[in-house]
N, CA, C and O of each residue as an XYZ file, in Angstrom:
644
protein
N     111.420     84.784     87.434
C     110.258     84.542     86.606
C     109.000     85.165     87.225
O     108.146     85.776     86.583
N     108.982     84.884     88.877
C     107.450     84.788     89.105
C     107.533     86.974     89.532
O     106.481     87.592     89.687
N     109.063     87.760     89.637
C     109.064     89.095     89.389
C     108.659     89.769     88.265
O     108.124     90.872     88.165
N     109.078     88.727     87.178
C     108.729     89.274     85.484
C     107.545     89.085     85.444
O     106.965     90.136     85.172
N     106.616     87.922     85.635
C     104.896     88.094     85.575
C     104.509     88.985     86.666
O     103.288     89.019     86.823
N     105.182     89.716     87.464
C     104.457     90.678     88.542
C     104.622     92.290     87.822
O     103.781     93.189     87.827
N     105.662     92.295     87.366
C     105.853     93.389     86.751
C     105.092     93.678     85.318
O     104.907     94.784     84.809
N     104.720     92.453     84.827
C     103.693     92.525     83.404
C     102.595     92.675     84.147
O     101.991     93.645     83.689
N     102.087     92.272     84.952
C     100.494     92.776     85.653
C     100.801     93.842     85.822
O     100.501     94.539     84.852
N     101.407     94.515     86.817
C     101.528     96.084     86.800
C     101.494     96.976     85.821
O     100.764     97.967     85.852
N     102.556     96.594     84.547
C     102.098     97.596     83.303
C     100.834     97.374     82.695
O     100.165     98.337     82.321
N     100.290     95.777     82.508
C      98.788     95.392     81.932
C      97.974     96.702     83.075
O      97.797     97.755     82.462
N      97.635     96.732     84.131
C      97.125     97.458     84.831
C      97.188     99.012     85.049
O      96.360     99.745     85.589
N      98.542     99.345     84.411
C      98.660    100.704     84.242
C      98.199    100.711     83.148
O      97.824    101.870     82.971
N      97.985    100.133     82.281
C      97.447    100.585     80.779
C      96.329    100.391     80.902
O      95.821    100.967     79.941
N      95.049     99.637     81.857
C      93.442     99.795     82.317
C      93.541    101.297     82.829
O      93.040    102.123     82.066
N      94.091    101.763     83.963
C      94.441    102.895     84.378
C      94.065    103.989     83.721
O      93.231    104.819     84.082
N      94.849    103.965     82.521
C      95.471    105.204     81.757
C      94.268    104.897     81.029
O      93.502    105.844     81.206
N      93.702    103.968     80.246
C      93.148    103.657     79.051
C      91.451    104.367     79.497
O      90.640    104.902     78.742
N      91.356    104.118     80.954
C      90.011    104.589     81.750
C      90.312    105.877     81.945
O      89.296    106.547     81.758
N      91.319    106.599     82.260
C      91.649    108.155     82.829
C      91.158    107.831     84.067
O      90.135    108.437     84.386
N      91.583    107.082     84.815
C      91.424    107.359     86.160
C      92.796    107.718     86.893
O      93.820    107.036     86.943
N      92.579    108.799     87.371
C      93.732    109.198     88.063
C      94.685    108.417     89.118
O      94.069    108.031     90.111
N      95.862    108.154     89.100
C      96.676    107.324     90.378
C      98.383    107.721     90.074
O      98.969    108.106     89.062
N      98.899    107.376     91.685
C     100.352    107.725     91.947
C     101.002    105.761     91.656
O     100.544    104.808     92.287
N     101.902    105.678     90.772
C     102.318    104.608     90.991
C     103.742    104.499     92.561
O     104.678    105.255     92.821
N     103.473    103.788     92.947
C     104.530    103.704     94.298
C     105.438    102.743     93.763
O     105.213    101.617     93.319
N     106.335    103.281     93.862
C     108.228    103.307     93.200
C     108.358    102.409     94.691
O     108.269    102.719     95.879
N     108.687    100.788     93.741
C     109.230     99.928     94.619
C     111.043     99.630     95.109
O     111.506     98.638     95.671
N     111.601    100.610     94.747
C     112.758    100.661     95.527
C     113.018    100.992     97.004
O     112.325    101.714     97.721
N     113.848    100.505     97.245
C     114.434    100.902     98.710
C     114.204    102.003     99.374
O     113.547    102.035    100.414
N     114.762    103.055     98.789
C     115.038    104.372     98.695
C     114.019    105.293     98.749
O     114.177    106.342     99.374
N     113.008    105.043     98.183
C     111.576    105.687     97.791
C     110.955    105.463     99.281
O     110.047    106.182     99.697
N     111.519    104.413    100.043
C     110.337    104.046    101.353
C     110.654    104.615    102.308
O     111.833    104.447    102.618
N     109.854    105.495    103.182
C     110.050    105.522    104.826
C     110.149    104.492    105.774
O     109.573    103.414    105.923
N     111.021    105.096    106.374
C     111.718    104.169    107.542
C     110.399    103.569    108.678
O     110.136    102.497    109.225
N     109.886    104.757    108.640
C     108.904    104.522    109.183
C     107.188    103.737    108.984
O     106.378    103.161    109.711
N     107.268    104.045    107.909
C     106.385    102.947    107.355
C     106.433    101.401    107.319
O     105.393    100.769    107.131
N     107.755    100.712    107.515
C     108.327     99.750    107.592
C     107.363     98.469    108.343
O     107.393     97.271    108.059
N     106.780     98.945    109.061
C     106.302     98.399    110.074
C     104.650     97.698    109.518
O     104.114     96.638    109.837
N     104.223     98.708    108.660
C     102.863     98.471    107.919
C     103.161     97.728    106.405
O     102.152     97.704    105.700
N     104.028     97.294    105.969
C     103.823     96.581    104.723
C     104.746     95.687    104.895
O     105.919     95.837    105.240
N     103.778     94.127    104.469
C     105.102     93.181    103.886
C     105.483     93.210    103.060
O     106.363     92.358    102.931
N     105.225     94.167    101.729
C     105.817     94.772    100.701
C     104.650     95.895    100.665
O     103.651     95.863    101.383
N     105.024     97.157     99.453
C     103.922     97.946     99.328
C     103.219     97.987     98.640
O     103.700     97.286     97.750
N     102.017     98.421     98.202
C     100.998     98.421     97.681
C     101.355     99.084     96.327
O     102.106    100.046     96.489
N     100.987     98.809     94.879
C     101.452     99.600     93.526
C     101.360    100.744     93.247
O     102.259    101.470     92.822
N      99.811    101.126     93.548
C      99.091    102.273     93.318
C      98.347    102.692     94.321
O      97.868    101.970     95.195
N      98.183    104.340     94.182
C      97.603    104.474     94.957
C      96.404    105.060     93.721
O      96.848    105.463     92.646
N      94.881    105.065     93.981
C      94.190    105.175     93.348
C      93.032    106.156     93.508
O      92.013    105.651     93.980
N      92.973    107.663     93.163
C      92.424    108.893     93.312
C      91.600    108.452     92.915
O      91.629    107.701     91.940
N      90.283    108.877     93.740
C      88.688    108.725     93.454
C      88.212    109.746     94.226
O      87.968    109.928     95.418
N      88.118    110.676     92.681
C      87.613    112.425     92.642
C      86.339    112.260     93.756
O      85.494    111.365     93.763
N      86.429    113.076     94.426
C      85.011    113.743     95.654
C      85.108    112.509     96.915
O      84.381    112.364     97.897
N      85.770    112.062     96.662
C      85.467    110.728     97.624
C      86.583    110.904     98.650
O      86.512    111.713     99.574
N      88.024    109.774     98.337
C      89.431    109.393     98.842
C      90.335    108.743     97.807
O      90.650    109.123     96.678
N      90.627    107.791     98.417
C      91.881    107.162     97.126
C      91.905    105.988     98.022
O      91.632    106.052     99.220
N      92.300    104.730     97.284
C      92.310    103.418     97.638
C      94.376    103.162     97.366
O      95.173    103.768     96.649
N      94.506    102.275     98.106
C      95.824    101.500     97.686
C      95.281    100.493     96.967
O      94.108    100.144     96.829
N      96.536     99.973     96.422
C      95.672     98.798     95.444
C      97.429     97.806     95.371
O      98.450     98.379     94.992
N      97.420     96.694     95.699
C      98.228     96.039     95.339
C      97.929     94.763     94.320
O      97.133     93.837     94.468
N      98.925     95.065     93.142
C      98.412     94.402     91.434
C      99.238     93.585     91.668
O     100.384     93.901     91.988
N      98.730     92.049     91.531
C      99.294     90.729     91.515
C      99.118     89.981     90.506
O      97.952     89.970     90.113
N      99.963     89.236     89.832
C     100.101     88.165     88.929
C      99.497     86.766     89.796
O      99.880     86.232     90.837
N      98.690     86.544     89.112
C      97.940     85.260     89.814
C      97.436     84.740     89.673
O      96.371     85.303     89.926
N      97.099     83.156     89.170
C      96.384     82.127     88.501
C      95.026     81.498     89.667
O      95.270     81.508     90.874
N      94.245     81.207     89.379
C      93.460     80.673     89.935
C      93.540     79.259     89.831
O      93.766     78.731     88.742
N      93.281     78.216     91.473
C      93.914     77.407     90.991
C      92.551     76.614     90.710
O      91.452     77.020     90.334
N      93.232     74.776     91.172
C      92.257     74.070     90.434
C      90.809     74.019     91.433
O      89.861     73.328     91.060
N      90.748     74.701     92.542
C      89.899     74.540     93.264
C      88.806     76.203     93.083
O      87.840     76.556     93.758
N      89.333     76.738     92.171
C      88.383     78.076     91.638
C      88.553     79.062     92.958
O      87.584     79.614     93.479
N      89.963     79.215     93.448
C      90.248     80.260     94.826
C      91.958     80.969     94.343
O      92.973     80.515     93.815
N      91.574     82.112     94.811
C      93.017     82.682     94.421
C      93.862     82.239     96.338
O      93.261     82.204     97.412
N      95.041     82.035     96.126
C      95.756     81.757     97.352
C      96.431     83.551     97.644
O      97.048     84.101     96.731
N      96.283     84.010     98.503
C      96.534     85.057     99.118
C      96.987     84.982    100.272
O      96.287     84.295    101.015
N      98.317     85.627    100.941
C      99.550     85.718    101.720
C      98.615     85.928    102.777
O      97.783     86.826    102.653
N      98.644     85.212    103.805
C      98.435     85.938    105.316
C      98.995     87.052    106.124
O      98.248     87.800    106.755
N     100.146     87.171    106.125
C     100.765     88.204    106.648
C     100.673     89.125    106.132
O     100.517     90.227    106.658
N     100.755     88.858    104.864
C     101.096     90.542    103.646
C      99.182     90.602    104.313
O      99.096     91.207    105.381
N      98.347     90.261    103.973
C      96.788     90.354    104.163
C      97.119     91.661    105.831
O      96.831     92.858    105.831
N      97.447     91.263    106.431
C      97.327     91.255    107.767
C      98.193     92.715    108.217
O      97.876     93.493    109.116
N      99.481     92.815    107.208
C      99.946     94.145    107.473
C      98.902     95.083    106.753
O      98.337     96.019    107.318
N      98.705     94.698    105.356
C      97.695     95.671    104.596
C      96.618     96.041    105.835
O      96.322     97.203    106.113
N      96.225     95.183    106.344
C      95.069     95.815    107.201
C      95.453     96.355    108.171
O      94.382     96.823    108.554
N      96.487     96.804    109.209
C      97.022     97.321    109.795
C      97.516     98.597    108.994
O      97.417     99.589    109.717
N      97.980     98.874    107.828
C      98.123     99.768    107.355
C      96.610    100.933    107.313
O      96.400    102.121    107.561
N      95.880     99.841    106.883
C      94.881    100.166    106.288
C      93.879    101.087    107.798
O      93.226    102.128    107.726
N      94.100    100.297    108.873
C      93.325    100.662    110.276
C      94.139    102.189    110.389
O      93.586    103.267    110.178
N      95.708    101.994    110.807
C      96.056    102.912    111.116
C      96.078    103.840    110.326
O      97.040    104.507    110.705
N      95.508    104.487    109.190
C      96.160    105.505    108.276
C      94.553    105.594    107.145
O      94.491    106.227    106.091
N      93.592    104.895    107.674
C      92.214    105.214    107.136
C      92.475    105.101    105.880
O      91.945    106.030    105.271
N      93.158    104.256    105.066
C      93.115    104.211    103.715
C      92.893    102.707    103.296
O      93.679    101.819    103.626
N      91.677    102.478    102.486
C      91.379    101.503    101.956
C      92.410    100.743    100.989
O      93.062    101.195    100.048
N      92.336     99.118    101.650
C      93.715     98.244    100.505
C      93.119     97.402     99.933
O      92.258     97.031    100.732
N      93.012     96.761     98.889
C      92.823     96.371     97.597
C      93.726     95.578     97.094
O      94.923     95.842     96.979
N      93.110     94.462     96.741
C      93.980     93.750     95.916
C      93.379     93.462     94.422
O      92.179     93.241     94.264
N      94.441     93.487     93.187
C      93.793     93.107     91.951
C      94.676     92.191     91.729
O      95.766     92.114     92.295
N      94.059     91.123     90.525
C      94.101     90.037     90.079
C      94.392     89.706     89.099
O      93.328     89.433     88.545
N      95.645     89.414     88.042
C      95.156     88.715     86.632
C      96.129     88.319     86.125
O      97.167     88.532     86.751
N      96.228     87.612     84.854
C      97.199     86.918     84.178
C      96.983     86.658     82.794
O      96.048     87.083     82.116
N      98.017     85.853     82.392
C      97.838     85.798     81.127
C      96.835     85.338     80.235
O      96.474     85.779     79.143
N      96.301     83.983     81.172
C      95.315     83.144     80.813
C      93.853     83.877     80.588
O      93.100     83.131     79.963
N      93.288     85.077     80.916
C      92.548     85.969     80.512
C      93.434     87.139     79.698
O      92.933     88.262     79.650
N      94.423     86.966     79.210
C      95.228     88.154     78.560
C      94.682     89.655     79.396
O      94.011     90.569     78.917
N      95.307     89.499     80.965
C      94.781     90.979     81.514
C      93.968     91.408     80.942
O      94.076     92.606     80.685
N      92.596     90.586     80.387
C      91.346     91.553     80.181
C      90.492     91.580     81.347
O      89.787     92.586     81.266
N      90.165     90.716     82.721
C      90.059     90.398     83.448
C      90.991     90.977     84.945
O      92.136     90.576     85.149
N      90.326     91.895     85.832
C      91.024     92.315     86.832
C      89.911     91.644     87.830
O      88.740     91.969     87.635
N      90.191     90.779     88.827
C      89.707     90.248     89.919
C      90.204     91.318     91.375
O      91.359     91.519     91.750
N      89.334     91.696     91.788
C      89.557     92.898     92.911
C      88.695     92.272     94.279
O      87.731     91.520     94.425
N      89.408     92.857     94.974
C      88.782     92.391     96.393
C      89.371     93.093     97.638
O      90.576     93.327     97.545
N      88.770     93.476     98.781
C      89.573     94.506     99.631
C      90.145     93.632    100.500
O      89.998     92.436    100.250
N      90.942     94.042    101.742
C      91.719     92.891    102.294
C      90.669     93.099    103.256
O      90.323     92.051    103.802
N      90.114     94.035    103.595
C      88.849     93.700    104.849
C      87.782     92.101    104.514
O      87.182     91.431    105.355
N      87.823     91.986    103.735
C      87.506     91.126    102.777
C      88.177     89.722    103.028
O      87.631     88.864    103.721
N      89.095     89.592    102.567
C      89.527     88.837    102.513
C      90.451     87.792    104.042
O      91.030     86.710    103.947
N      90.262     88.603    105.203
C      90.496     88.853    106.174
C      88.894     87.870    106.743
O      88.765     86.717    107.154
N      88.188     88.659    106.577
C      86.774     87.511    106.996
C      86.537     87.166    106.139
O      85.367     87.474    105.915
N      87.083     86.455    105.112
C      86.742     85.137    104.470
C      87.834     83.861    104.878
O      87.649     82.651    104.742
N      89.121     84.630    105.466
C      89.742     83.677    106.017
C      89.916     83.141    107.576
O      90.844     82.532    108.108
N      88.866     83.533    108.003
C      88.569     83.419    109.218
C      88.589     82.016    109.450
O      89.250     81.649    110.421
N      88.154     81.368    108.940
C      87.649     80.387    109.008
C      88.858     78.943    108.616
O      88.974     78.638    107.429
N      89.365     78.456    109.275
C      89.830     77.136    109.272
C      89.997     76.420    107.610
O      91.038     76.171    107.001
N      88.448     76.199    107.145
C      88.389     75.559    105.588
C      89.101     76.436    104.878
O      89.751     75.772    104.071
N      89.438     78.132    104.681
C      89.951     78.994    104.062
C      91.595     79.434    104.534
O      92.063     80.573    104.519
N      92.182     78.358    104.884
C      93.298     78.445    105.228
C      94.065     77.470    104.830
O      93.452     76.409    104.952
N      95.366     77.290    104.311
C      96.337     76.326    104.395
C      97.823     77.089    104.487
O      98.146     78.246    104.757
N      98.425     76.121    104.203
C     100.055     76.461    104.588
C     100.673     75.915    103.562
O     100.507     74.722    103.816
N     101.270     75.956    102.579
C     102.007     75.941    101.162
C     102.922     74.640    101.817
O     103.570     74.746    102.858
N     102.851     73.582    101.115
C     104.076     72.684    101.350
C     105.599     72.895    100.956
O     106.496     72.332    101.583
N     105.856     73.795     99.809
C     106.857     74.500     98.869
C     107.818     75.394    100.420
O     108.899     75.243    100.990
N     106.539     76.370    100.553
C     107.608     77.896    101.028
C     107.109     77.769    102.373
O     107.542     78.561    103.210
N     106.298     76.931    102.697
C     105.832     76.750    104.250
C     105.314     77.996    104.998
O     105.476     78.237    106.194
N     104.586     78.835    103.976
C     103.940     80.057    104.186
C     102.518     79.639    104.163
O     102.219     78.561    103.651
N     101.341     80.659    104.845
C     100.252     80.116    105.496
C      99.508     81.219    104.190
O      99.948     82.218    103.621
N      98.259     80.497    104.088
C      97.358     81.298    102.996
C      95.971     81.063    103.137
O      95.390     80.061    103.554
N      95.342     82.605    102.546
C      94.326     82.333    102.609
C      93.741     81.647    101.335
O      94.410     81.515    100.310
N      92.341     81.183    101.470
C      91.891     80.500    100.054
C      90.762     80.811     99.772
O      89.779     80.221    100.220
N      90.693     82.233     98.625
C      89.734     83.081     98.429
C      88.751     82.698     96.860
O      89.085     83.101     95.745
N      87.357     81.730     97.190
C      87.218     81.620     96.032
C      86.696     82.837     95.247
O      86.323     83.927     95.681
N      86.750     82.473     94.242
C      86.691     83.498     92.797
C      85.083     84.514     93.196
O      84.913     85.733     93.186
N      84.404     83.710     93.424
C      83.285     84.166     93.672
C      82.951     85.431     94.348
O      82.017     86.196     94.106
N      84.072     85.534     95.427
C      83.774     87.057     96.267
C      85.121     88.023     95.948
O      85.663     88.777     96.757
N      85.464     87.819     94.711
C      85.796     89.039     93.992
C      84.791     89.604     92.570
O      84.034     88.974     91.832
N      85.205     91.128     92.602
C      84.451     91.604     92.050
C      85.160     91.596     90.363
O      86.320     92.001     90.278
N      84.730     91.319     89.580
C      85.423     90.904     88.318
C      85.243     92.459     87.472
O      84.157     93.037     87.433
N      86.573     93.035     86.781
C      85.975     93.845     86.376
C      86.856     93.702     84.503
O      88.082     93.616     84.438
N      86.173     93.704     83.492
C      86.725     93.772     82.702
C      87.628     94.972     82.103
O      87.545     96.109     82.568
N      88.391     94.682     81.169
C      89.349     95.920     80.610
C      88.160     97.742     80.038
O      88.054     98.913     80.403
N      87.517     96.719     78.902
C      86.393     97.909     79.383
C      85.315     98.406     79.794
O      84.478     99.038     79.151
N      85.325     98.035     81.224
C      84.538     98.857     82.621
C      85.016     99.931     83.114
O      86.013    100.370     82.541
N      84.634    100.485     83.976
C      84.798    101.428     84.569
C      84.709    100.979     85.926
O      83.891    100.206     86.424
N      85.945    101.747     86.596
C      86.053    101.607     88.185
C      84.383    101.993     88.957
O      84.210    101.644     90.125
N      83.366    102.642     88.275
C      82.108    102.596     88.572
C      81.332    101.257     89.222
O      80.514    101.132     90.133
N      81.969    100.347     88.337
C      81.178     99.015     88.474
C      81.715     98.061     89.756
O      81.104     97.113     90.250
N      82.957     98.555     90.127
C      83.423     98.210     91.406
C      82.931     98.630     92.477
O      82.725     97.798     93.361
N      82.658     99.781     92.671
C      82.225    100.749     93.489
C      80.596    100.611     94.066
O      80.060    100.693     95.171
N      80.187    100.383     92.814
C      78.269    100.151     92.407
C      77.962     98.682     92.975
O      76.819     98.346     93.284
N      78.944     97.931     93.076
C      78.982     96.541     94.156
C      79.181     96.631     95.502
O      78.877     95.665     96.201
N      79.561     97.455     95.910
C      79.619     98.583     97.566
C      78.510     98.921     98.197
O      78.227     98.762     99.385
N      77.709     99.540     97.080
C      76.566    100.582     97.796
C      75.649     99.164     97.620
O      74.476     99.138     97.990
């Protein structure tokens, strides 16, 4: 179930993508597609990679994800923690986007893991899942950048400078 809502964010998000003409490589989550060597930098990989003409290109990993009742998205520590290790060693900015049904993917919640990394610094922004006994961060809504279906990756960017 919770693969089938990951895989509907990904196409909802390829169709913002396409619908904006912004250029990107989708990264083919099979086995086969991955270096051996890369292994080491992802607790899974990132969806897209995301061309931004004159500049670089961002990774971006697209998640299915509800906000809960405390107005914070829960975000993986480790996966956080390789992204940024990816991200140190190989100078490429990681990204996470956000959304679900309950905004019918009109709504992409974005946030970088540098980001999200010092917001979980902190003790209050941490717990550990009673379910899967995995540790998380607890990112409220507030320090992502909200971008609707029709915006432009401009308005992400224009929150930077």
């Amino acid at each position: 179930m919770n693969q089938e809502k990951g895989r509907i964010a990904e196409t909802e998000f390829k169709k913002w993508l396409d619908t904006q003409n912004i250029p990107y490589w989708y990264i083919q989550q099979d086995i086969t597609t991955f270096s051996q060597a890369l292994k080491k930098y992802f607790a899974k990989r990132p969806d897209y990679m995301i061309l931004i003409p004159n500049l670089s290109s961002i990774f971006v990993d697209v998640e299915y994800k509800k906000i809960t009742k405390f107005g914070t998205f829960p975000i993986d520590v480790q996966e956080t923690k390789k992204y940024s290790a990816l991200q140190r060693f190989f100078n490429i900015q990681v990204w996470f986007a956000f959304s679900n049904e309950t905004c019918a993917y009109n709504t992409w919640y974005w946030i970088p893991v540098t980001k999200v990394l010092e917001i979980g610094e902190t003790n209050e922004n941490k717990y550990i899942s009673s379910k899967s006994k995995m540790e998380f961060f607890s990112v409220p809504t507030t320090e992502f950048t909200q971008i609707a279906t029709d915006d432009s990756l401009h308005r992400l960017f224009s929150k930077l400078i």
